[in-house]
C-alpha positions, -999 to 999 in steps of 0.1 A, spaced: -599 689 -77 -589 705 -44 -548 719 -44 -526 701 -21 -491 694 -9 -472 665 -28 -444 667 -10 -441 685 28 -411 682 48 -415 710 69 -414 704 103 -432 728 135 -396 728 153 -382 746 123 -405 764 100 -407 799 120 -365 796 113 -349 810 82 -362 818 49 -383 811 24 -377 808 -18 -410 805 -40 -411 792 -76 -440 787 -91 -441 766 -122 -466 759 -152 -447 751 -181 -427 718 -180 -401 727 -203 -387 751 -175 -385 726 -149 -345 711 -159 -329 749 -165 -345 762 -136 -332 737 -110 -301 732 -129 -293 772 -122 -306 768 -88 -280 746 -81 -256 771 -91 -261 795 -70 -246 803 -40 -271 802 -11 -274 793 22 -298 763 12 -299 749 49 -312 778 60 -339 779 28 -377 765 31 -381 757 -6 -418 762 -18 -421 750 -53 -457 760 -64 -472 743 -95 -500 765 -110 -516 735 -133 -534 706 -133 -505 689 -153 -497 656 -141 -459 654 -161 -453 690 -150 -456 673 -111 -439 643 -116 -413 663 -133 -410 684 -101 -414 658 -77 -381 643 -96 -364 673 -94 -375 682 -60 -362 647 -44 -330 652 -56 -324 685 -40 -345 682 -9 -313 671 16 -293 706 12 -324 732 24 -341 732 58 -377 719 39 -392 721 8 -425 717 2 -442 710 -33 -478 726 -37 -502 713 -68 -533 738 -77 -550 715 -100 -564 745 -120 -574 741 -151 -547 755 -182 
C-alpha cells in the first residue's frame, strides 16, 4: 500500500509560516511518553506545523497516534499525520 496523510490540517494561507517539528514513530509503546513530554515543553506550539511520521504498516501504532494527535492538534498552527505502510 501507497503512504498517505491520515490526518492534514495544514492550510496554503499558513504553511510557508513558522516552523516545523518531525517525529517519526514505529514502535507503539513510545507513543504515551513521547506526547506526554511534548506537552511539557515550553514551545511556541501555534507557531509549530507538527509532522508526526509513522514508519510502519501498524494499524494500532496509527490509531494510537491519531488519538494522540487529536487531542493536541488545537494548540499548533497544523499538524499533519503521515502513514508509510512499509513493511516491519
Amino acid at each position: 500500500m501507497e503512504g498517505k496523510f491520515l490526518i492534514n490540517n495544514v492550510e496554503r494561507v499558513n504553511k510557508d509560516l513558522g516552523v516545523t517539528l518531525v517525529c517519526c514513530f514505529s514502535r507503539t509503546i513510545f507513543v504515551p511518553f513521547f506526547f506526554k513530554a511534548l506537552k511539557q515543553m515550553d514551545l511556541p506550539r501555534k507557531d509549530i506545523h507538527l509532522l508526526v511520521y509513522d514508519n510502519t504498516k501498524n494499524e494500532e501504532l496509527a490509531k494510537s497516534l491519531k488519538t494522540e494527535i487529536q487531542r493536541i492538534t488545537p494548540s499548533y498552527k497544523s499538524v499533519r499525520l503521515y502513514k508509510s505502510y512499509l513493511p516491519p
